[in-house]
N, C-alpha and C positions, 0 to 999 in steps of 0.2 A: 465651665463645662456644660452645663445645665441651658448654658443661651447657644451655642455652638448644638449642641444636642436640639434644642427648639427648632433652630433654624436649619437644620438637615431636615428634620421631619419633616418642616414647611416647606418646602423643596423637595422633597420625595412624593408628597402627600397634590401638590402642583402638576410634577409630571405624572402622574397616576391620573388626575381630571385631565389633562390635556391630549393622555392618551387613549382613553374613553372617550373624549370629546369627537376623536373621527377615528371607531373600530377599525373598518373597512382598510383607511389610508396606512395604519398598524398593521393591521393583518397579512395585507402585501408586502409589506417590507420587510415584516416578521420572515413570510415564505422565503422573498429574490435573498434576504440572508442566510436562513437554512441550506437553500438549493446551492449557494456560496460555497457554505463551508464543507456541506456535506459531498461536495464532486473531490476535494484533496483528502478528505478526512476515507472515504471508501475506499481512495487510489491508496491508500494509506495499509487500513486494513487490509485489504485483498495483497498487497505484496509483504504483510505479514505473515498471513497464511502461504502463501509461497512458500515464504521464506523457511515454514514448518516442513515442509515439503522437501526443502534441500536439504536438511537438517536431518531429517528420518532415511536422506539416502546412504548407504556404506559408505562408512570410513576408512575402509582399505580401498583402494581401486583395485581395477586388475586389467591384466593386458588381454587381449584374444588373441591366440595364432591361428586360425587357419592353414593347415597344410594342403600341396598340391594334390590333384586326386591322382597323378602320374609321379609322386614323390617316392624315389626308391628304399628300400628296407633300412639302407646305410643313409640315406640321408636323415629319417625318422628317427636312426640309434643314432645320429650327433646330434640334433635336436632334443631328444628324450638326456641324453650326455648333458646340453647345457644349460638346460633347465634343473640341473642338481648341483649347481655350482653354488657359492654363498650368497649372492646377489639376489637369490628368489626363496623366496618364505614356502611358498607352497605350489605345486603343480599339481594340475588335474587334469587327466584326460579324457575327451567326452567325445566319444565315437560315434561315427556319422547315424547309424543305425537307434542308436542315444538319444541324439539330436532329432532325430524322426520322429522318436517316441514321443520326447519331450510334446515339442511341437504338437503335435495331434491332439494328446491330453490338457495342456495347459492354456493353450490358445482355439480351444474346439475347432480345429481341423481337421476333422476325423474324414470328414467327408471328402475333403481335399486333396488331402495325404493319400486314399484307398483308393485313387484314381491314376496315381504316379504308374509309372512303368518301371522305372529306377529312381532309387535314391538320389535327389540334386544335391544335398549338404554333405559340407567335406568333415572330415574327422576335425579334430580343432583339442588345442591346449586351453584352459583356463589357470594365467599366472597371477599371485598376486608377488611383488616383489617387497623386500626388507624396506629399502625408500620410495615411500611413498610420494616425496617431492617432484613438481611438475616437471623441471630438467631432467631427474634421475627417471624418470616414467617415459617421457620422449624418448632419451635416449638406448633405452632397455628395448623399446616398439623397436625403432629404426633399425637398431641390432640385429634383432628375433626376425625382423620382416628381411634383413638380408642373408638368414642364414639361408643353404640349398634345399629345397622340397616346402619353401613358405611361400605360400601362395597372398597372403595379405596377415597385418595385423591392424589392431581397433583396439584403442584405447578407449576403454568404457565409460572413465570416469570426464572423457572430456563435455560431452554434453550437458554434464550437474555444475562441472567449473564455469561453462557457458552461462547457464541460470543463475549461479553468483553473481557473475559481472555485470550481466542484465538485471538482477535484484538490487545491485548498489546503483545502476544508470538511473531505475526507478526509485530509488529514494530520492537522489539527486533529482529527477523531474518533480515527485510529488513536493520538494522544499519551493522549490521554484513557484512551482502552480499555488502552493499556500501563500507564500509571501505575493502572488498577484493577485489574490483572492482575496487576504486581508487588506490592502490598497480598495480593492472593490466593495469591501464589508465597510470600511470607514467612509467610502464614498456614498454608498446608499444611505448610513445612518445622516450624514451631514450635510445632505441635499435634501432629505426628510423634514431635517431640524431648521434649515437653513430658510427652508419657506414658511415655518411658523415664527423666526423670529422676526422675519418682515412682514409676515402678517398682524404681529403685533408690535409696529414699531408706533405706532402714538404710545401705544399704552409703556413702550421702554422709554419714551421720552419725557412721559408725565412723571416714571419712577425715577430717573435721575434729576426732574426737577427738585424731588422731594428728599433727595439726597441718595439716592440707591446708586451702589457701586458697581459695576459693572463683574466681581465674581459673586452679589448678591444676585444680578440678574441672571448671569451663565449655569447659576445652582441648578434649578429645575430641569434646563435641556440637558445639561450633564446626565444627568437623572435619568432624563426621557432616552437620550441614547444608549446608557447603558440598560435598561429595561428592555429596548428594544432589542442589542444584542443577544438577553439573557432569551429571549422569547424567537429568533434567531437562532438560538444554540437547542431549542427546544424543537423547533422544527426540523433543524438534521438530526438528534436522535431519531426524532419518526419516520426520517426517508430511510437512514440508514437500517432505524429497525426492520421496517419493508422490506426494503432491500433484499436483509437477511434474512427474512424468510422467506420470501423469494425464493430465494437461491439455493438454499439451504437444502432441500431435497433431491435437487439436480444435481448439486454439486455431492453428493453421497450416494448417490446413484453411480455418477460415472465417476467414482472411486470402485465404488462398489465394482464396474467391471473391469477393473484394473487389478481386480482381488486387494487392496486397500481400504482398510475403517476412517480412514481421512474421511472428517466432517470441519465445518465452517467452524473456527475459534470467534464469540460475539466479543468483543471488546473489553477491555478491564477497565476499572471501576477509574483508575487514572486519567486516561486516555478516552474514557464520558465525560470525568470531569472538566478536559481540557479542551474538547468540544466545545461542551456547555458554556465554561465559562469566558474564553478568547475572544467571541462575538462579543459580549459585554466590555469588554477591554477595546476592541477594536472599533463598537459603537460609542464609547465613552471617549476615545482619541478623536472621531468625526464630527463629534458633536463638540466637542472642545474648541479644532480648528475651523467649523464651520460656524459658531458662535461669536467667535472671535472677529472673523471676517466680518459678519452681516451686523458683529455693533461698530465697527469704524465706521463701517458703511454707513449705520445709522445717523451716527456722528458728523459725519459728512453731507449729509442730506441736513442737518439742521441749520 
């Protein structure tokens, strides 16, 4: 245990000089790996917080009826009739004069509104109905929109179902983009590694004259690759930190004029560490198969 132990340090202790040996050629790669990880890792977060977004919307939907503004007294009392049937939890009627109101106060239209000459918004039902399921919600609309004096209805909750299905397309993109990104994280660490190990191919040649095996010589770039990924993974926390602060005020802002305390959720402590640490892994697999390579190659050359 104690010579296994030796021989890791010697090998740890190796790529630590070799990567001091040229900062500069580190430090680039450290970055093109950061800027890597960190364009799926952002796409990541940012359709988390979405995702908080869908989540804080009502859980009942509700249908709108708009009535006709030429809809007769009797049309209105069978409308008003079958919206107290068992199929609707709750009706509310919001009078055109209402809807004025609203409007001017909550959307600062005051200026707007004081300019009309007549009222353009029609009186309107708000329903929320017992099933809430997408079938049972269609067909409640379709119903409601052909009773006589319905001028249109709008299912409210269909544009938060819209941002669902766009929130799963985008996970599905971000899976994609990360697995083509960890292809690129192992290709930077292993075309890094790949020209030091033929820049020192005398000195791998005199090691296996001497008897050195070929996972005594891959120890160190292992090493170096996965160092580089960790330093990699330390660079997309800082873009992404940026990023978030960045953002972070704009995006609170124009919450803010949404009348919403929505602010940017930073990361949890998992999902740093898995940042952080994946670069390492995915520098420690490039450096593996590009070690592998450039010693047949060596091999070959002798």
């Amino acid at each position: 245990m104690k010579t296994w132990l030796r021989h890791q340090s010697a090998a740890f202790r190796s790529a630590l000089a070799r990567l001091f040996a040229h900062p500069l050629s580190a430090l680039l790669t450290a970055l093109a790996m950061g800027v890597a990880i960190s364009l799926p890792a952002g796409l990541y977060l940012g359709l988390g917080n979405l995702g908080r977004v869908a989540g804080d919307l009502p859980a009942q939907p509700e249908v709108s009826v708009f009535l006709a503004a030429d809809a007769a007294p009797g049309a209105r009392k069978a409308i008003e009739t079958r919206l107290k049937q068992a199929d609707i939890a709750r009706a509310r009627f919001v009078s055109r004069d209402e809807a004025l109101a609203r409007l001017s106060t909550e959307q600062n239209l005051s200026d707007v509104t004081a300019g009309l000459t007549e009222n353009p918004l029609p009186d309107a039902w708000v329903v929320q109905p017992v099933d809430s399921s997408q079938a049972s919600l269609t067909r409640l609309a379709a119903e409601l929109g052909n009773l006589p004096g319905v001028a249109e209805t709008h299912l409210d909750s269909q544009w938060a179902e819209r941002l669902v299905v766009l929130l799963s397309i985008g996970h599905i993109i971000v899976w994609l983009l990360a697995a083509l990104f960890a292809v690129a994280l192992a290709a930077i660490s292993g075309n890094a590694i790949r020209a030091q190990v033929l820049a020192r191919r005398d000195e791998i040649q005199v090691s296996r004259l001497i008897g050195a095996t070929d996972r005594h010589i891959r120890r160190p770039f292992l090493y170096l690759g996965a160092i580089q990924g960790l330093l990699g993974g330390t660079a997309a926390l800082a873009v992404l930190a940026i990023a978030g602060g960045l953002l972070h005020a704009p995006v609170a802002h124009l919450a803010a004029l949404y009348g919403s305390a929505f602010q940017l959720s930073p990361p949890t402590l998992p999902e740093l560490a898995l940042v952080w640490s994946l670069p390492a892994l995915f520098g420690w697999l490039g450096a593996w198969v590009s070690v592998s390579g450039a010693l047949r190659q060596v091999e070959t050359a002798r």
